[in-house]
MDAnalysis code that builds the backbone (N, CA, C; Angstrom):
import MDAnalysis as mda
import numpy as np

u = mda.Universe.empty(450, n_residues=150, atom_resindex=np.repeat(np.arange(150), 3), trajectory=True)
u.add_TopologyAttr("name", ["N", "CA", "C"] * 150)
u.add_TopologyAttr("resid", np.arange(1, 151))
u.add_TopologyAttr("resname", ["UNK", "UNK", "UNK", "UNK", "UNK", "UNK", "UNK", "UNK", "UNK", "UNK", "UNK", "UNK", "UNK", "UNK", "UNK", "UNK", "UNK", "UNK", "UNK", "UNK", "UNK", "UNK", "UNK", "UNK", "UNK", "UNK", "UNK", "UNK", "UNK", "UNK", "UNK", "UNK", "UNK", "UNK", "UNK", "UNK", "UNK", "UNK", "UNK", "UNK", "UNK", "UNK", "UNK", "UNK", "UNK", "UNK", "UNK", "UNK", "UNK", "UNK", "UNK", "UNK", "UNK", "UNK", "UNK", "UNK", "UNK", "UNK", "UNK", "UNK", "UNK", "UNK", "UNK", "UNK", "UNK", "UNK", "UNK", "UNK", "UNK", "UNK", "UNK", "UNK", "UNK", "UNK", "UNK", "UNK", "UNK", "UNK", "UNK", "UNK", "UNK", "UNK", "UNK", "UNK", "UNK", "UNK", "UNK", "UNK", "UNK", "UNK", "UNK", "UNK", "UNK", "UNK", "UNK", "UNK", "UNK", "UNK", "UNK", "UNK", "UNK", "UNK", "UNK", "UNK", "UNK", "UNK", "UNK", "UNK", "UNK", "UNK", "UNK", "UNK", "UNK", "UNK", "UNK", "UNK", "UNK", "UNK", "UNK", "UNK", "UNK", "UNK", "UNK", "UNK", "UNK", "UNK", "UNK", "UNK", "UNK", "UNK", "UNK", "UNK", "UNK", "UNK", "UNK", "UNK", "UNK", "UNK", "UNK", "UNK", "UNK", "UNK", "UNK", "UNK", "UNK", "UNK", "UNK", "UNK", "UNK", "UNK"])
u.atoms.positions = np.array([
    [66.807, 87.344, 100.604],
    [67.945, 88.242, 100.595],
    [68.785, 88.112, 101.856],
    [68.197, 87.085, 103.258],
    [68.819, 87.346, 104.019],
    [69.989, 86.287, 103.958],
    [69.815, 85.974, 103.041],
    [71.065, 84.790, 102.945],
    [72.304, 84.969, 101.696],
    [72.370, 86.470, 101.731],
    [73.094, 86.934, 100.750],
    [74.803, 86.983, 101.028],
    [74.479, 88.071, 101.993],
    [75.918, 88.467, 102.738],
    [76.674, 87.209, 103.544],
    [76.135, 86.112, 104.576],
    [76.571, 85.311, 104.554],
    [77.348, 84.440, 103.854],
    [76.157, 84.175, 102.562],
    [77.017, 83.130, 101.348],
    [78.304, 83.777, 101.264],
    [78.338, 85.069, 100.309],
    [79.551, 85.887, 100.381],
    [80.523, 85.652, 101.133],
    [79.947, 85.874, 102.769],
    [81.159, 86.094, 104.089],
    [81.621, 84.558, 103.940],
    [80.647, 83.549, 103.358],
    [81.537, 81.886, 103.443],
    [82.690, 82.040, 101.981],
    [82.011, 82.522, 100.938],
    [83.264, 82.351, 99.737],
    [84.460, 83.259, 100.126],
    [84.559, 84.383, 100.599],
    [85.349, 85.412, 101.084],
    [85.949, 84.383, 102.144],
    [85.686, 83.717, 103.176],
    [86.831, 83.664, 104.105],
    [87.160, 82.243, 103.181],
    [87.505, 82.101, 102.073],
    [88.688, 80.646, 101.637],
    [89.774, 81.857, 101.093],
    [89.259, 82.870, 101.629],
    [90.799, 83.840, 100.275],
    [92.037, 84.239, 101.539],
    [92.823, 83.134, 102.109],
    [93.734, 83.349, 103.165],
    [94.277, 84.582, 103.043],
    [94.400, 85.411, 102.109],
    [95.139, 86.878, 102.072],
    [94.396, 87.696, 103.062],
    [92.898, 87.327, 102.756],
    [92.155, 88.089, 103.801],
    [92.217, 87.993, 105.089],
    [92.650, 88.627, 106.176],
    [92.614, 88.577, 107.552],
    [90.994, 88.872, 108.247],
    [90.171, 89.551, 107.738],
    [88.970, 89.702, 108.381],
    [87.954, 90.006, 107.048],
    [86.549, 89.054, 107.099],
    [85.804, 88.805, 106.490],
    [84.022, 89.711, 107.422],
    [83.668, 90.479, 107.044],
    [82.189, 90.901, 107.633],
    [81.069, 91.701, 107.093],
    [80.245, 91.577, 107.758],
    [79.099, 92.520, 107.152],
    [79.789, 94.257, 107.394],
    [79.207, 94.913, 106.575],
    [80.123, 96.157, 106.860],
    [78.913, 97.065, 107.674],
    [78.916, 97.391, 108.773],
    [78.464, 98.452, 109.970],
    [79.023, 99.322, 110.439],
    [80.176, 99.742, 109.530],
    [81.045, 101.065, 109.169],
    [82.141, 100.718, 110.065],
    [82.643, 99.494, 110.057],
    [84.251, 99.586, 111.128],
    [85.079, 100.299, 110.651],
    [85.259, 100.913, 108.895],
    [86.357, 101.845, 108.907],
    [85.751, 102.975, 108.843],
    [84.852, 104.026, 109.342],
    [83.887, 105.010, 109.472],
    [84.243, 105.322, 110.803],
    [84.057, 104.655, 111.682],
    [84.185, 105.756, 112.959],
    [84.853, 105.344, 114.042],
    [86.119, 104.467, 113.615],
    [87.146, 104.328, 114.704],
    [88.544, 104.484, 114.992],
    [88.718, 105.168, 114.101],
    [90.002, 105.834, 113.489],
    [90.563, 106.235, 114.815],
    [91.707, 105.488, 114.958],
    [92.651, 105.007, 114.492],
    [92.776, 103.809, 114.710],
    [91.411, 103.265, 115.904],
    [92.022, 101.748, 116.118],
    [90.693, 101.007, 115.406],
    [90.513, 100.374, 114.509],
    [89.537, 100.014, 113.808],
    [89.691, 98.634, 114.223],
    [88.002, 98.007, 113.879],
    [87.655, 97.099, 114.722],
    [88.630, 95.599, 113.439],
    [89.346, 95.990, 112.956],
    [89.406, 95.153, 111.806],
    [90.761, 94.511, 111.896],
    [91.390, 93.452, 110.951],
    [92.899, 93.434, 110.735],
    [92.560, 93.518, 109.056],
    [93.906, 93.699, 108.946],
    [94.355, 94.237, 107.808],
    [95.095, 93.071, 106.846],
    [94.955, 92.774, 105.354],
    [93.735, 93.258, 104.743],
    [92.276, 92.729, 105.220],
    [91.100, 93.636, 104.717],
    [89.683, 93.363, 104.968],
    [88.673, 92.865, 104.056],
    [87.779, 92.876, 104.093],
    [86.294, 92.784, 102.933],
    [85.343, 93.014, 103.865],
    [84.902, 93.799, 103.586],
    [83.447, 94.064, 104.132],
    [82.127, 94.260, 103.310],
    [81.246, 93.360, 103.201],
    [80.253, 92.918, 102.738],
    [78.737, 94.019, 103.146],
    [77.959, 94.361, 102.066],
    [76.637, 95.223, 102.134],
    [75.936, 95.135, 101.043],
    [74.510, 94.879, 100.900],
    [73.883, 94.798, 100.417],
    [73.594, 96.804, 99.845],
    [74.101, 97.112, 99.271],
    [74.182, 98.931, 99.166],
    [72.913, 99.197, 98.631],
    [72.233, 98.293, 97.735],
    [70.584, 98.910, 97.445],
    [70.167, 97.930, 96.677],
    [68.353, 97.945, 96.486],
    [67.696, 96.845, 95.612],
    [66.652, 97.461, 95.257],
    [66.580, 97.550, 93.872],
    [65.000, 97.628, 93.209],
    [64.373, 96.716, 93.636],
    [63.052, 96.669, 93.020],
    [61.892, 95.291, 92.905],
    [60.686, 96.083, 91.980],
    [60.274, 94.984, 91.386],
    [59.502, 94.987, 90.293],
    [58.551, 93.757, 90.590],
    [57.552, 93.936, 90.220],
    [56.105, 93.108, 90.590],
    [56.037, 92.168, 89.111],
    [56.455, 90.818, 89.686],
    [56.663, 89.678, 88.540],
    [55.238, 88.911, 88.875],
    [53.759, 89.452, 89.344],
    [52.398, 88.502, 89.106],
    [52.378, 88.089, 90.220],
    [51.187, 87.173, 90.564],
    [50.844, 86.686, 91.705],
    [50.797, 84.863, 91.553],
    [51.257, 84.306, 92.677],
    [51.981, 82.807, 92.731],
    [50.249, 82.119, 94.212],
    [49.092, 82.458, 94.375],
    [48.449, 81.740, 95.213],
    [49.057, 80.396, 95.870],
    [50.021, 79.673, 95.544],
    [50.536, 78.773, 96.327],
    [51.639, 79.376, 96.949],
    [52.390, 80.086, 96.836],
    [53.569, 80.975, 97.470],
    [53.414, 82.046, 98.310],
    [54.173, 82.309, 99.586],
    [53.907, 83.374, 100.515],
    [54.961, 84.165, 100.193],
    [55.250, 85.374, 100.406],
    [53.772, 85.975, 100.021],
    [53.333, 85.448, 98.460],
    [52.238, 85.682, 98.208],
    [51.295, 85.427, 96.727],
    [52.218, 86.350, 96.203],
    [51.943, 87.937, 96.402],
    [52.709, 88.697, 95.291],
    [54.090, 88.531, 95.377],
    [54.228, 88.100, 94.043],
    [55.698, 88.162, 93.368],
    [56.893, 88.942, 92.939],
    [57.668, 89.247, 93.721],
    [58.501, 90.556, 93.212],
    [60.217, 89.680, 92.286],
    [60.941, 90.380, 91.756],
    [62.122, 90.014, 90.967],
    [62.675, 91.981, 91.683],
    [64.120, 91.193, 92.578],
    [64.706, 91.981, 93.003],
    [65.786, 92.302, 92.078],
    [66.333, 93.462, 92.024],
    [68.094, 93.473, 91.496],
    [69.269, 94.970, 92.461],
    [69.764, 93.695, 93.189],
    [70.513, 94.219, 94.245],
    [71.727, 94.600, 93.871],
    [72.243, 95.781, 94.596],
    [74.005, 96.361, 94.364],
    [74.434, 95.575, 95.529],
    [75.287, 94.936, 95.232],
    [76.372, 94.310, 96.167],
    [77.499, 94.744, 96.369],
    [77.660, 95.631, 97.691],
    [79.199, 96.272, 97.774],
    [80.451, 95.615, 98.633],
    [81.186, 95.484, 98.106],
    [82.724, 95.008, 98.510],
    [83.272, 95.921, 98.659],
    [83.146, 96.181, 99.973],
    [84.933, 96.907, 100.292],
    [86.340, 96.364, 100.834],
    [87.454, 96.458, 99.932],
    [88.779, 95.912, 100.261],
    [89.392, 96.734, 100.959],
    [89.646, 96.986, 101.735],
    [91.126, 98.052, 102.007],
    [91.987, 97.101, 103.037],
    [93.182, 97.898, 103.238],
    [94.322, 97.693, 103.405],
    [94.936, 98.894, 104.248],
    [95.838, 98.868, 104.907],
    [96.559, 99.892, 105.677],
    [97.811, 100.086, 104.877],
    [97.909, 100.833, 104.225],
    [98.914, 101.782, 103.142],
    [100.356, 102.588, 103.714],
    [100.937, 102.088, 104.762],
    [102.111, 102.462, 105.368],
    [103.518, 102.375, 104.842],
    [103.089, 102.212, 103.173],
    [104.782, 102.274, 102.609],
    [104.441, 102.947, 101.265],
    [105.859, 103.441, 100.995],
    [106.309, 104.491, 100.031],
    [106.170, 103.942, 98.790],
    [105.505, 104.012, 97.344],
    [105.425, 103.815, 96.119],
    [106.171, 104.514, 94.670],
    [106.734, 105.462, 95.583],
    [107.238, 106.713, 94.643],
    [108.126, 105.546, 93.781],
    [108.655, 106.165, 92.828],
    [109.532, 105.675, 91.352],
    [110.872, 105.450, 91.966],
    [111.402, 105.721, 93.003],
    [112.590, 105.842, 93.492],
    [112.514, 104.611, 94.755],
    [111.598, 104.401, 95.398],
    [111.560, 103.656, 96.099],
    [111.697, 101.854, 95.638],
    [111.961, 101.101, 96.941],
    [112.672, 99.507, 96.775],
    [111.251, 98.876, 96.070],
    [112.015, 98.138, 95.323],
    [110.638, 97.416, 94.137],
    [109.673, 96.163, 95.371],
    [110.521, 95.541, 96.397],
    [109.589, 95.005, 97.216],
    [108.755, 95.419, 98.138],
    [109.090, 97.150, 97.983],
    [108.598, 97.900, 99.267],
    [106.761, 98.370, 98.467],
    [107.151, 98.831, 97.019],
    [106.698, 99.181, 96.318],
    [105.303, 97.940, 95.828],
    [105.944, 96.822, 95.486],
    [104.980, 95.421, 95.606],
    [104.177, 95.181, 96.654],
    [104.706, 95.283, 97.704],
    [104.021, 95.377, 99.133],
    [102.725, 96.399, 99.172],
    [102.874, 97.239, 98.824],
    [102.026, 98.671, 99.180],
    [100.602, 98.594, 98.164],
    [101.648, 97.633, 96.897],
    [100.277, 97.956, 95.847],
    [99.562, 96.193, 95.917],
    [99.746, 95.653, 96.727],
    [98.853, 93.840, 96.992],
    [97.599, 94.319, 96.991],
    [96.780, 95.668, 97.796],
    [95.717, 95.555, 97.894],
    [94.970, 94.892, 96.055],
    [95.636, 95.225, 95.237],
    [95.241, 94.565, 93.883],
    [94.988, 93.553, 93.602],
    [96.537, 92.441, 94.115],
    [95.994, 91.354, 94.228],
    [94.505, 90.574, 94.835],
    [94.784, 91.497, 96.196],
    [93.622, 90.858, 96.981],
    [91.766, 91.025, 95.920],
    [92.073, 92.399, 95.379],
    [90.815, 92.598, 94.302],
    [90.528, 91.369, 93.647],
    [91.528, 91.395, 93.110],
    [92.073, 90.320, 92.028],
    [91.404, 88.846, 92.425],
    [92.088, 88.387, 93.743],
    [91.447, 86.858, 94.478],
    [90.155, 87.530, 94.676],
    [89.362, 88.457, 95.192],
    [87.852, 88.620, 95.459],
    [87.032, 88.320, 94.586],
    [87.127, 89.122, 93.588],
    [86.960, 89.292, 92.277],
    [86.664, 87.462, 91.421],
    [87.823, 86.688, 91.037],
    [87.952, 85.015, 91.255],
    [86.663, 84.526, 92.069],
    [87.129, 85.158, 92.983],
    [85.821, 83.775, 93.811],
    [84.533, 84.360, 93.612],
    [83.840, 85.713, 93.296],
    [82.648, 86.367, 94.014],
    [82.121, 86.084, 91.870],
    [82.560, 86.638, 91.197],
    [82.074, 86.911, 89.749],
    [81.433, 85.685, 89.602],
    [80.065, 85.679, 88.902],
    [79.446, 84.434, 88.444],
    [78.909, 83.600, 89.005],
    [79.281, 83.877, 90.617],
    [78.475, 82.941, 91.638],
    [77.041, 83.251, 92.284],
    [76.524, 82.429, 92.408],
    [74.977, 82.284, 92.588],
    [75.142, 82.290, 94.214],
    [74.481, 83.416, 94.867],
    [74.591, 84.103, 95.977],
    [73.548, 83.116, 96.914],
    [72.355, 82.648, 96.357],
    [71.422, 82.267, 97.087],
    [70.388, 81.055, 95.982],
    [69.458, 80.232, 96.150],
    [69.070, 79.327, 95.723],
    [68.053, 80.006, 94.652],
    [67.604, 81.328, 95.275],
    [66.623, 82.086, 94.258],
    [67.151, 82.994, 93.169],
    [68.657, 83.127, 93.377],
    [69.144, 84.088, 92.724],
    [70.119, 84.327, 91.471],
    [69.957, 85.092, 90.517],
    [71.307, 85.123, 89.019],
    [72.920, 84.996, 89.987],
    [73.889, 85.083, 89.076],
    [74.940, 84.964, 89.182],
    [75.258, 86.367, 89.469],
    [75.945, 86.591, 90.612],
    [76.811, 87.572, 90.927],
    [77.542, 88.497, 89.503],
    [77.440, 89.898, 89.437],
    [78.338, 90.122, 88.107],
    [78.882, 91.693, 88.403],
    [80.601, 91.636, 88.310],
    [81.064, 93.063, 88.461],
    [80.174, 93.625, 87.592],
    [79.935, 95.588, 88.104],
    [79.890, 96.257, 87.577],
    [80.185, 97.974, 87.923],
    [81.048, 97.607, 89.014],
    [81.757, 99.176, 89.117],
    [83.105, 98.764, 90.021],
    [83.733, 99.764, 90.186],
    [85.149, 99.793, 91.207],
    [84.878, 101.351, 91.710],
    [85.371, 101.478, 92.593],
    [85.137, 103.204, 92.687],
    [86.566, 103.002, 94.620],
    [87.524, 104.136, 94.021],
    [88.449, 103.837, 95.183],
    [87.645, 105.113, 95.870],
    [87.912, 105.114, 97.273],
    [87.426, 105.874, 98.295],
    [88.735, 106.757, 99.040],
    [88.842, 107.712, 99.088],
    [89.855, 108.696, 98.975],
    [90.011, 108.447, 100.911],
    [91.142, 108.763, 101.529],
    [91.285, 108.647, 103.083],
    [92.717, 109.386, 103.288],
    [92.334, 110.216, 104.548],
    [93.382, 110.599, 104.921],
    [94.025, 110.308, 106.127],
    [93.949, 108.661, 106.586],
    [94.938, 107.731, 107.200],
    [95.538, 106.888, 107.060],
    [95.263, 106.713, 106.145],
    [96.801, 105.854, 105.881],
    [95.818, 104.403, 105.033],
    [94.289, 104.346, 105.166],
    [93.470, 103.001, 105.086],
    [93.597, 103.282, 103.368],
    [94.085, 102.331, 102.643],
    [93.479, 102.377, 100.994],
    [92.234, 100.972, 101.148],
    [91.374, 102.298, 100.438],
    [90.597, 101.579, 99.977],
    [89.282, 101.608, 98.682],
    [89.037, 100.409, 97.962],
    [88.623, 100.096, 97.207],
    [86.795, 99.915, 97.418],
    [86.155, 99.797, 96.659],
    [84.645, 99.674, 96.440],
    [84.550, 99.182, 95.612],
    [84.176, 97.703, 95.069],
    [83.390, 96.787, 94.289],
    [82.502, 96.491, 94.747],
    [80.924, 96.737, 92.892],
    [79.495, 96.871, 93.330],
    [79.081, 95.444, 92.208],
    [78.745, 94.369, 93.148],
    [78.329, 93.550, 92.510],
    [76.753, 93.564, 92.120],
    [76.207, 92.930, 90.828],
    [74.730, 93.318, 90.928],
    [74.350, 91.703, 90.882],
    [73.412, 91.859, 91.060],
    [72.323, 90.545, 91.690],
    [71.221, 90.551, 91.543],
    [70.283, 89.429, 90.652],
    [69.331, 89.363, 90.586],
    [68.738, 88.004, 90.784],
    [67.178, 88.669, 92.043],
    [66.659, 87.449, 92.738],
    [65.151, 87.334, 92.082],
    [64.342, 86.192, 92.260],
    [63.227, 85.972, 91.602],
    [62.356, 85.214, 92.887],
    [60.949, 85.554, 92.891],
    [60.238, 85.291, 93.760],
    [60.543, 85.659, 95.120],
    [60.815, 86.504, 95.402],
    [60.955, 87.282, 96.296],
    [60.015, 88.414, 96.978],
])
């Protein structure tokens, strides 16, 4: 598993939209206003993993065998400093709503990919936006993952 978030942080930095690629240790959590980040982001976490006891392997360390299935969280955000209203300029308006796109390119590169040599294919299965009252939009994609012999 420790070669999870890496793989990720290597497919994540070919997406040039992205300005900063990392493990997430809460840079948008507790530095408001000057966050350790540029804008747009991805920040990479392993958010949780079952395991289930798949038998015992005597040639393999450890012997006991587990089959993991991990939540993989993506967070996108973006710094949200322009107006969207119905009245406002359609490029101002395009501008404000890219954080989508950027979903959009994450999304492309991360779906279906095999995270590690032991492991299933990467596969969306949630979005969940995260509500803020500075100005940061941001997004939560939970990829799931499943590893074997582990």
């Amino acid at each position: 598993m420790k070669n999870i978030i890496p793989s990720i942080q290597t497919l994540l930095l070919t997406i040039p939209e992205l300005k900063y690629v990392d493990e997430d240790w809460g840079q948008l959590d507790y530095y408001s206003p000057h966050f350790p980040v540029q804008w747009p982001c991805a920040l990479i976490d392993i958010a949780a993993a079952n395991f289930s006891n798949i038998g015992m392997d005597k040639m393999a360390t450890p012997t006991h065998r587990q089959m993991a299935t991990s939540s993989i969280s993506l967070t996108i955000a973006n710094l949200k400093l322009t107006n969207t209203s119905g009245k406002a300029p359609t490029v101002q308006k395009t501008q404000a709503r890219s954080i989508w796109e950027i979903i959009d390119l994450v999304h492309a590169k991360i779906q279906g990919v095999n995270a590690n040599a032991t492991s299933g294919k990467l596969v969306r299965t949630a979005l969940q936006r995260i509500k803020r009252d500075d100005g940061v939009q941001v997004y939560t994609v939970i990829y799931s993952l499943e590893s074997h012999n582990v």
